[in-house]
C-alpha positions as CSV (number, residue, x, y, z in Angstrom):
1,X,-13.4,40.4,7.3
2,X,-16.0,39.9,5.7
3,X,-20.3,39.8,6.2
4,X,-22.8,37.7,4.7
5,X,-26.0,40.3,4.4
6,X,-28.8,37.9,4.6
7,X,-27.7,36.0,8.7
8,X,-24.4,38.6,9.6
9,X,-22.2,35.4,10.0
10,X,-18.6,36.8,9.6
11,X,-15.9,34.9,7.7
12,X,-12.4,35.2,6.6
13,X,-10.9,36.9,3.9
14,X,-10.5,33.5,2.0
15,X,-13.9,32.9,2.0
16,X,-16.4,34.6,-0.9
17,X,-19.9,32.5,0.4
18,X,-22.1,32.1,3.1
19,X,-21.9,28.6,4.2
20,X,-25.3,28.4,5.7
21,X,-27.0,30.3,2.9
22,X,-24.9,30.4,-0.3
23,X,-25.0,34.3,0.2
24,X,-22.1,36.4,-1.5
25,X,-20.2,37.6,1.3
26,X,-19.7,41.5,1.3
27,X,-16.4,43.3,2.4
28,X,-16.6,44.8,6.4
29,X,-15.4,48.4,6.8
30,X,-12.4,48.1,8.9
31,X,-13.3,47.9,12.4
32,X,-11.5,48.0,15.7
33,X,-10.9,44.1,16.8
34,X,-13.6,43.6,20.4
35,X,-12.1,42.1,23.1
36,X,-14.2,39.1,24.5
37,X,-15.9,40.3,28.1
38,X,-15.3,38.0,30.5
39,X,-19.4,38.3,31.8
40,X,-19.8,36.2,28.5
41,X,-17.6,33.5,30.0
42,X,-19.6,33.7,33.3
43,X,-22.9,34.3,32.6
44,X,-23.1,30.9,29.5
45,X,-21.5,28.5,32.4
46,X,-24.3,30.0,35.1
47,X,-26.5,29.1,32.1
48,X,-24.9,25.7,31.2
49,X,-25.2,24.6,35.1
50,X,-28.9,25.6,34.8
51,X,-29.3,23.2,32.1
52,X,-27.7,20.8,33.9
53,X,-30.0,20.9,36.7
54,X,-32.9,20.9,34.8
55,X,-32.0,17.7,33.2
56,X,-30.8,15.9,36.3
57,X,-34.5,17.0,37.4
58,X,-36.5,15.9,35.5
59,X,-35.2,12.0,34.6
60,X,-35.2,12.2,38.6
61,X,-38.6,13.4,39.0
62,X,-40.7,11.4,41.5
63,X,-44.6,12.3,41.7
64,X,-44.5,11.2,45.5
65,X,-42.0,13.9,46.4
66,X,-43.4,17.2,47.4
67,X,-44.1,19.9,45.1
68,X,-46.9,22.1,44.3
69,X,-49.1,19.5,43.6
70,X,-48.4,17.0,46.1
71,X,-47.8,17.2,49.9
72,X,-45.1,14.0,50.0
73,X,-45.5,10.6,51.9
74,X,-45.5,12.4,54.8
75,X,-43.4,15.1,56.9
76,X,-40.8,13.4,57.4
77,X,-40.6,11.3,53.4
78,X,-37.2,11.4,52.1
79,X,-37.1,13.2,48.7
80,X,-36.3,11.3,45.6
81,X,-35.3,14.1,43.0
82,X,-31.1,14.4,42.7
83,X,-31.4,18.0,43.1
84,X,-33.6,17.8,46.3
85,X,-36.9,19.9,47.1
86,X,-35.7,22.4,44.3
87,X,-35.5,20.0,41.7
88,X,-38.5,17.9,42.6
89,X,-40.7,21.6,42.1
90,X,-38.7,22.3,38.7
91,X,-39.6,19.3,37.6
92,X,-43.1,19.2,38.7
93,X,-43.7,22.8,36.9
94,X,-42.2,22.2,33.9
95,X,-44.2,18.3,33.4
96,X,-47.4,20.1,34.6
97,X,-46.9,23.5,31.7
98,X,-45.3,21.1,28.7
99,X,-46.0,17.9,29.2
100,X,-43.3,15.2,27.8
101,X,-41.7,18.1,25.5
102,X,-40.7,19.3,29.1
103,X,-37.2,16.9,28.3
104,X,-36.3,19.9,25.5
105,X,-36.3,22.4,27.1
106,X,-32.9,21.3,29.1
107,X,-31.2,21.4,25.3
108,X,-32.8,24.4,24.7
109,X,-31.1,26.3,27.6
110,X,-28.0,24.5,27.0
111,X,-27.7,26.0,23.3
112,X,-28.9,29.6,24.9
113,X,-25.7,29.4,26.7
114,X,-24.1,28.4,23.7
115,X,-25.2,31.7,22.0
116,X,-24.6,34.0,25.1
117,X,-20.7,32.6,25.1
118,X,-20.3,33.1,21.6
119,X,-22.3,36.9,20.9
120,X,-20.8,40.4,21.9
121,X,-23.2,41.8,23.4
122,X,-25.4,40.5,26.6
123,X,-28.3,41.9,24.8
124,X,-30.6,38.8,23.8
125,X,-31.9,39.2,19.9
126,X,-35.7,39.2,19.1
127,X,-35.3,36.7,16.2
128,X,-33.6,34.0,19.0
129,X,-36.1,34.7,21.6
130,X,-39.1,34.4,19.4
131,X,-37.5,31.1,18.1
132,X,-37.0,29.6,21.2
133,X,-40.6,30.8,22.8
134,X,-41.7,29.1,19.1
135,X,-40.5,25.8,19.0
136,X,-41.4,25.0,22.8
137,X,-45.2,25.8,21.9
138,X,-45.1,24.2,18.5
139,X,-43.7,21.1,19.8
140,X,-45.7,20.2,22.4
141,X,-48.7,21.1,20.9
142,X,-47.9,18.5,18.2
143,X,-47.1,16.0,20.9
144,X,-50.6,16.6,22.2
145,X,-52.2,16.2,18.5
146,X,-50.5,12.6,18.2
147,X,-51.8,11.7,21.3
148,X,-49.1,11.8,23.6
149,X,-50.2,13.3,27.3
150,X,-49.4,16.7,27.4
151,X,-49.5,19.3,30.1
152,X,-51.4,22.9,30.5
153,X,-50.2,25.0,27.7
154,X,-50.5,22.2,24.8
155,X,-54.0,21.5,26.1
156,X,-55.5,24.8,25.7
157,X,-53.2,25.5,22.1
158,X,-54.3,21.9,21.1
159,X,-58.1,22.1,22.0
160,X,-58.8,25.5,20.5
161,X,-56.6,25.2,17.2
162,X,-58.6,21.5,16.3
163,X,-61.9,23.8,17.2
164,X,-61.1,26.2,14.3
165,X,-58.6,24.3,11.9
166,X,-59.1,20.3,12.9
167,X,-56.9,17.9,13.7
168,X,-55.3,17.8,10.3
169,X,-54.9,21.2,10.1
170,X,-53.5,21.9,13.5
171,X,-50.8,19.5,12.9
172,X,-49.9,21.3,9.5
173,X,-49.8,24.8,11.2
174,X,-47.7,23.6,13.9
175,X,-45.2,21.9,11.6
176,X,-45.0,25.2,10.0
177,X,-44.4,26.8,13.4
178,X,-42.0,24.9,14.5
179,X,-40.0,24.1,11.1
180,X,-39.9,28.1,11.2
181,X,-38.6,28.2,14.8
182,X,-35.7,25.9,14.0
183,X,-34.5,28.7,11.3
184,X,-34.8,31.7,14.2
185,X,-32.5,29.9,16.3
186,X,-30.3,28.5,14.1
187,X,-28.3,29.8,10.6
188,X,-29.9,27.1,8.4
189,X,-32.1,28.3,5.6
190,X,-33.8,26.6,2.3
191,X,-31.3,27.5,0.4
192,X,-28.3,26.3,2.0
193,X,-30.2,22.9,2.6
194,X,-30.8,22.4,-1.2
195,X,-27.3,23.6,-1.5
196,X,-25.9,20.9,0.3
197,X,-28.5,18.6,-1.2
198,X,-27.3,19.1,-4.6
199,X,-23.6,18.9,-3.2
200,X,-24.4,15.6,-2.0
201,X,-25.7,14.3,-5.2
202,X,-22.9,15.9,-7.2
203,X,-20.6,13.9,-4.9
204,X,-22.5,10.8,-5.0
205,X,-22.9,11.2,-9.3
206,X,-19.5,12.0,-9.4
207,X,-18.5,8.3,-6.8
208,X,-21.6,6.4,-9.0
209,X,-19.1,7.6,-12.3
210,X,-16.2,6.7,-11.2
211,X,-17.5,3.0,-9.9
212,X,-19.3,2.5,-13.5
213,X,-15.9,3.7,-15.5
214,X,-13.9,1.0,-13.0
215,X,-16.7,-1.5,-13.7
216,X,-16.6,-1.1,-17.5
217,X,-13.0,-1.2,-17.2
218,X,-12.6,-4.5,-15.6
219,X,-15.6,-5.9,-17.8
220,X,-13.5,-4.7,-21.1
221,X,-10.3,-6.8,-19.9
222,X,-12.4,-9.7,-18.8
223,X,-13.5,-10.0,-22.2
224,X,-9.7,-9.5,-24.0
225,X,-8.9,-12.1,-21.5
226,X,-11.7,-14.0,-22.9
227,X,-10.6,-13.5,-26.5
228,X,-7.2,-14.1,-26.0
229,X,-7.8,-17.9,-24.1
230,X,-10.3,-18.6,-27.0
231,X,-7.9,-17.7,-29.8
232,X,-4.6,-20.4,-27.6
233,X,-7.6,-22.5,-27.5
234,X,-8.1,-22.4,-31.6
235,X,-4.3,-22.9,-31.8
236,X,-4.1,-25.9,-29.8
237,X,-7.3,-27.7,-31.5
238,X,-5.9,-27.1,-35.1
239,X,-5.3,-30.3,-37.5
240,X,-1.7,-30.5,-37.6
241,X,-0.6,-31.4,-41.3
242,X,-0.4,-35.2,-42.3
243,X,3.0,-37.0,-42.4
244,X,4.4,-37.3,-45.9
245,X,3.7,-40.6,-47.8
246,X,7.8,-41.5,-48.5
247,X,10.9,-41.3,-45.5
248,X,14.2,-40.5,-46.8
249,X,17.0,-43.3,-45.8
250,X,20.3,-41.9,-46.7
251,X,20.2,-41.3,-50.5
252,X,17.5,-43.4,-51.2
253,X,13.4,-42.4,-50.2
254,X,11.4,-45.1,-48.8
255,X,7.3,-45.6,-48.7
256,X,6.3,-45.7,-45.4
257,X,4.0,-48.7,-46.8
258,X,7.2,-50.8,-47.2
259,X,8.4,-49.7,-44.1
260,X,5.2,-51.1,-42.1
261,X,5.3,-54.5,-44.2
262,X,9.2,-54.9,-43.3
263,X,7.9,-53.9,-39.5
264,X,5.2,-56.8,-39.9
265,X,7.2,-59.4,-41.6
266,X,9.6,-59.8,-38.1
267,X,13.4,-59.9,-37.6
268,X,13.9,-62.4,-40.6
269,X,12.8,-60.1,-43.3
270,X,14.7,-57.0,-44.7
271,X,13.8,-53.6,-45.6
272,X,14.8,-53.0,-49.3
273,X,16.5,-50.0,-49.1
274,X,18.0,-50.0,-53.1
275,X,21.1,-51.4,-53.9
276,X,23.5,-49.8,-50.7
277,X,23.9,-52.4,-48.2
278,X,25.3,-51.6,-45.0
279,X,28.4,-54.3,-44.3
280,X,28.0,-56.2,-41.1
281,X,30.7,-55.4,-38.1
282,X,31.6,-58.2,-35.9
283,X,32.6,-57.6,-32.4
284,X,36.4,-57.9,-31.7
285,X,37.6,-61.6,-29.8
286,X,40.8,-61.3,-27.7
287,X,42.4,-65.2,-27.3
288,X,43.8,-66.4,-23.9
289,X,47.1,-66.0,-24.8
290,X,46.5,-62.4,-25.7
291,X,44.9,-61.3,-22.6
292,X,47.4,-63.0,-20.4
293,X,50.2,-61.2,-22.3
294,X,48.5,-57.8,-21.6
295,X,47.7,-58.7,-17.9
296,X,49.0,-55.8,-16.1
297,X,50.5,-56.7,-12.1
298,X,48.7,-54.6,-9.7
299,X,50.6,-53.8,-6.8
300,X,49.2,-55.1,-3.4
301,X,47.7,-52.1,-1.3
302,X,50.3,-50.1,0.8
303,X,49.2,-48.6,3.8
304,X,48.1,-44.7,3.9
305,X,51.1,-43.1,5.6
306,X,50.4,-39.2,6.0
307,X,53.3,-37.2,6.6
308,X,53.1,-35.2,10.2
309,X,51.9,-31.9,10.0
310,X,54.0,-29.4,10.6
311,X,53.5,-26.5,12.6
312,X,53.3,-23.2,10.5
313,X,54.0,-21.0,13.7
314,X,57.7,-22.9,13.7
315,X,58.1,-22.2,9.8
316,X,59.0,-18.4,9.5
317,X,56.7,-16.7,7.1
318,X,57.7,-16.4,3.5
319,X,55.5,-14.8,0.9
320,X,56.1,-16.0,-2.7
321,X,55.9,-13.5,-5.5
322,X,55.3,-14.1,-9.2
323,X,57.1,-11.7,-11.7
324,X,55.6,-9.9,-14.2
325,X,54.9,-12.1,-17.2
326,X,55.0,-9.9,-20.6
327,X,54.1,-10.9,-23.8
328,X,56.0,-14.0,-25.2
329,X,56.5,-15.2,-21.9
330,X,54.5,-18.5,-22.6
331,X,54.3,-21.8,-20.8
332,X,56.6,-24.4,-23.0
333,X,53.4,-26.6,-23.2
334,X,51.3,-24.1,-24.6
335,X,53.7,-23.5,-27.1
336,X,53.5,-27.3,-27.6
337,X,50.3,-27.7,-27.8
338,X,50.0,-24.8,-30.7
339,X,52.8,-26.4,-32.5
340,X,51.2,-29.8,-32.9
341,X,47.7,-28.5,-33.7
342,X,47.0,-29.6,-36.9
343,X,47.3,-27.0,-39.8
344,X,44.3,-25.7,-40.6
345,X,42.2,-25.7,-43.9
346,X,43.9,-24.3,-47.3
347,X,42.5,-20.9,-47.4
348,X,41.2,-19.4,-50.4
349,X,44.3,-17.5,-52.9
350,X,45.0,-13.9,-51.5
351,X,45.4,-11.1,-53.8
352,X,49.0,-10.6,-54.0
353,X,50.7,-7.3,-52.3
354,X,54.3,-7.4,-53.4
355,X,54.1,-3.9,-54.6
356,X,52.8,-2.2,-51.3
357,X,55.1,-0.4,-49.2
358,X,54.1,-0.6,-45.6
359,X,54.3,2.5,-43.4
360,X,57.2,3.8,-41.7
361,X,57.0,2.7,-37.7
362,X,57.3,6.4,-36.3
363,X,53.8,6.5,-37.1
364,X,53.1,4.3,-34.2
365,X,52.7,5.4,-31.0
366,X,55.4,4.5,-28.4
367,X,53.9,2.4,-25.6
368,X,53.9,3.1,-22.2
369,X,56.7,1.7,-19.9
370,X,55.4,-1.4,-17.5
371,X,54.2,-0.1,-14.0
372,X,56.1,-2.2,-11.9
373,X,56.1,-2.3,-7.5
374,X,58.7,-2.9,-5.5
375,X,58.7,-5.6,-3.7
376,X,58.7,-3.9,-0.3
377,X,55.7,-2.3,-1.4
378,X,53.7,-5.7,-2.3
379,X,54.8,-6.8,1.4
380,X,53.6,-3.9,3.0
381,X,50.1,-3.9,1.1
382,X,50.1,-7.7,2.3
383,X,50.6,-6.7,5.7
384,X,47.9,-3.9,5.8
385,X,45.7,-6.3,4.2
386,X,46.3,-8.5,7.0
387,X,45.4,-6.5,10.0
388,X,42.5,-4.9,7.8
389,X,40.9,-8.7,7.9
390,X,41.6,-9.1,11.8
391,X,39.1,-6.0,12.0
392,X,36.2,-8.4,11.2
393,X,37.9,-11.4,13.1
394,X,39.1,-12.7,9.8
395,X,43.4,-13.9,10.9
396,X,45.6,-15.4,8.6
397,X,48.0,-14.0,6.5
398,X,49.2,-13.8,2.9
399,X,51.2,-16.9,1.5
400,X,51.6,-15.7,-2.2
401,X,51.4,-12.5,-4.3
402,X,50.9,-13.0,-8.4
403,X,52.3,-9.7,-9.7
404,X,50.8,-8.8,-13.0
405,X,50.6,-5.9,-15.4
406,X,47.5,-5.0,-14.9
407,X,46.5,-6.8,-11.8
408,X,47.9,-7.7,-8.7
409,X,46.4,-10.9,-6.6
410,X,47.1,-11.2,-2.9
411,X,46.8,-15.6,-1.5
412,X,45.3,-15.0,1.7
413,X,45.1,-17.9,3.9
414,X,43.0,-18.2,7.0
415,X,44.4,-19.0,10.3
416,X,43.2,-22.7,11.7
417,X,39.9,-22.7,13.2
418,X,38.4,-19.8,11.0
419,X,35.4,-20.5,9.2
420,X,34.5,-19.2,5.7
421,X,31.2,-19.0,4.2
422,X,30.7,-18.6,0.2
């Protein structure tokens, strides 16, 4: 544990300042941990209650209820105060001795019990004492001085401190006196105000920093944004380069001068375009006879006839499989196809080789023998792939299997009524 020297606030370990004060803390000599009395418990909730009361007394108070001053409505008047005769002399007392700062002093006891719940001994300290007997005086003498109605003790404090010091300098000394109470009953000092003064401003210079670097920030790409639209801007309104003064026509370059007087002159006129002259192409005419020999007999419409459907649970089920198709194992019309593909360009002479010995084929590796399934083994993946599809109420089955090298492909048809979505 440790002690702050100026208040004897204890703190933690963790903890090298005073927070009320600033003050460097100084290490406790090990002491034996005090248990917390239970009369502390007791005697700050008698206290609380106390408050309580007094509060509940005095926004109840009722000048027609009997008290010292006052005999009541009668003997038989009902009394108005919450807390009953009691209250109604509390109340009376405490307006009649303070005056409107009577409505402190409830807060005043309330933080007394505060302190007695929270201190180890039952012992009450001077400096809290004189700090609570303090502040009562000094602030309802200074709600006398502004002219607020006050009761017996701010009268006599009020009349003879304007009979020595004024009115001005009554009110300064009871400031003093009551700025000075606030400190003997509480843990706050000068310093640790300007300390947490000067935090504040740190934090606010710090947030006032951060907004201006975030301002310039945003101001900075406002104005590249700026630059960036003025330079597209610049592109767009540039002159784009005249046209040139001739148009090339084949071989043969043309002014664009003759080309506007051809435009002018209408269809009649020709462009001169040098010597070439395109020949003219005449569309092709087909005679009667000719047509007529190449009419073609459509024959008359036949009815649509579809053939019945057959039903596929009658048909027993027969899977088609491909074999393997190696290499050379080509369609006869590719082959075809390649053959009548016409031979391409002459290449270039080659430099001629007839002296180079090619290398012996054990230098090649050996290649590895086809994997190849059995066939009972294709039908059995086609029936596990079957009732793996039924899992997600997929039926069907498998109509074909395309066995390949590499790759085998399953044909999986769905059962009627099944609907598939890309």
């Amino acid at each position: 544990m440790k002690v702050c020297p100026a208040c004897n606030q204890s703190y933690k370990d963790d903890i090298n300042f005073c927070l009320s004060d600033g003050s460097t803390l100084l290490k406790k000599g090990a002491e034996k941990p005090k248990k917390h009395s239970y009369v502390n418990d007791v005697l700050a909730l008698a206290v609380l209650a106390l408050a309580i009361l007094l509060f509940l007394s005095l926004i109840s108070h009722s000048w027609s209820d009997p008290s010292s001053d006052s005999t009541g409505a009668g003997p038989n008047a009902h009394t108005h105060n919450w807390i009953g005769p009691v209250g109604a002399y509390l109340s009376n007392w405490l307006l009649q001795w303070l005056g409107i700062s009577a409505f402190v002093f409830p807060a005043l006891v309330a933080l007394a019990a505060w302190r007695v719940y929270q201190s180890e001994s039952l012992k009450p300290s001077i400096r809290r004492v004189t700090g609570f007997v303090l502040f009562v005086a000094a602030l309802s003498t200074l709600t006398k001085l502004v002219g607020v109605q006050g009761g017996i003790i701010p009268e006599f404090l009020a009349r003879y401190s304007t009979a020595f010091l004024g009115w001005i300098g009554s009110t300064i000394l009871f400031a003093t006196a009551l700025i000075a109470s606030v400190i003997l009953l509480t843990n706050a000092t000068f310093r640790s105000f300007w300390t947490s003064v000067d935090l504040a401003k740190a934090n606010l210079l710090v947030r006032f920093n951060e907004w201006k670097q975030k301002r310039q920030g945003h101001a900075d790409e406002l104005a590249a944004a700026k630059e960036r639209s003025q330079k597209r801007k610049q592109k767009r309104e540039e002159v784009v380069a005249e046209p040139p003064s001739t148009i090339l026509v084949g071989d043969d370059e043309v002014s664009v001068e003759t080309m506007a007087a051809a435009a002018a002159a209408g269809a009649q006129g020709e462009l001169p375009l040098g010597n070439a002259a395109e020949p003219e192409i005449s569309a092709p005419t087909i005679s009667a006879s000719e047509r007529a020999a190449n009419a073609i007999d459509i024959p008359p419409d036949e009815p649509d006839t579809e053939a019945p459907l057959e039903d596929e649970s009658a048909v027993p089920e027969t899977i088609s499989i491909s074999p393997v198709k190696h290499t050379g194992d080509l369609d006869e019309g590719i082959v075809k196809d390649i053959e009548n593909d016409p031979a391409p360009a002459p290449e270039p002479p080659k430099p001629n080789y007839d002296n180079y010995m090619l290398p012996h084929p054990s230098f090649l590796t050996a290649p590895e023998p086809p994997i190849e399934q059995k066939e009972a083994e294709l039908r059995a993946l086609a029936t596990e792939l079957q009732e793996k599809t039924k899992e997600f109420n997929v039926t069907g089955r498998v109509v074909h299997i395309s066995q390949g090298p590499v790759v085998t492909t399953f044909e999986f048809k769905p059962d009627p009524g099944v609907s598939i979505r890309a």
